[in-house]
C-alpha positions, 0 to 999 in steps of 0.5 A: 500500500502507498500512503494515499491508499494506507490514508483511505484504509485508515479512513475506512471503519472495520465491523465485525460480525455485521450484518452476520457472525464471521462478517467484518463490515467495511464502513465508509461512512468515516471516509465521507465524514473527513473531508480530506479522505473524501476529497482524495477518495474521489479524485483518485476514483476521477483520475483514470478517466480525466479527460475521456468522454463519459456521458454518465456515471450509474451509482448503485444504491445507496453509497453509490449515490454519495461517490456517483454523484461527486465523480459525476460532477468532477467528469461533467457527466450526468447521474444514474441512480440504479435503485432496488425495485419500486422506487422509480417513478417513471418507466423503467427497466429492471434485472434480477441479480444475485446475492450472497443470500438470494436474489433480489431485483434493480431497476433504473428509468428505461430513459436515463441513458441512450444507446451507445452513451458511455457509461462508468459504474460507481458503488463503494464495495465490490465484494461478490459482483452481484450487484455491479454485475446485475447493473452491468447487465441493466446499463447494456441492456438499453445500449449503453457502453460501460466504459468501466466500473470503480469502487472504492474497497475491493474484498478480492476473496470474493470474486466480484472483480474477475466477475465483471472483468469476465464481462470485459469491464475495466475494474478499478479499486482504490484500496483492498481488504482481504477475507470476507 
């Protein structure tokens, strides 16, 4: 680790046993709350892609919100919020993704984003790439180009990396934590 990336990690809130034994919880409601590690958090996560055309930047719910919209006002690049199901009010389109725990649903408006727009996909944690997977799959499913993905915790015990990786998608990480 290089200093800025053992800054975020220190930055981060490590749970145990949350949501469930053997589960250590990586909170990073300590990062957004000092605002020198936000600050760095999304520069680094807006500097591979200074200078590209991004049209949008998906965030999955809810953290993904808070890190989506920042990178997509520092890339001048609209916000897609990718919601659970049945929180849209307008015409949507929505995919099932799998879970650790089951399967659940998504779902996003079918007109925020048009064919052949290039899109960055935004959330805080890949872990079992269920969820940047699904969304992948919404995001291409109305045309768009998912440009690449960026989290700020990577759990590479779990997989989610090569998962989206597989599907050709850049993945890019900040910091890394190991095990579950």
């Amino acid at each position: 680790m290089n200093d800025k990336t053992s800054e975020l990690a220190a930055s981060i809130r490590s749970i145990p046993d949350y949501p469930k034994p053997g589960i250590i919880f990586r909170d990073i409601t300590t990062l957004l709350g000092n605002a020198r590690a936000f600050r760095r958090a999304i520069d680094e996560l807006v500097q591979p892609y200074a200078g590209m055309k991004i049209d949008k930047i998906a965030g999955m719910e809810a953290r993904g919100f808070i890190l989506g919209g920042a990178v997509a006002h520092q890339l001048s690049a609209g916000f897609v919020p990718i919601r659970k199901k049945g929180k849209l009010p307008h015409d949507t389109v929505r995919i099932a993704y799998s879970l650790e725990y089951g399967v659940d649903e998504m779902e996003m408006h079918r007109d925020a984003v048009q064919p052949g727009e290039k899109v960055i996909l935004v959330d805080d944690l890949i872990a079992t790439g269920g969820t940047a997977v699904g969304a992948t799959q919404l995001l291409r499913q109305i045309g768009a180009e998912v440009v690449s993905a960026c989290f700020v915790i990577d759990l590479p015990d779990l997989g989610g990396r090569k998962k989206l990786e597989e599907l050709g998608v850049d993945v890019r990480t900040l910091v890394e934590f190991s095990g579950h």
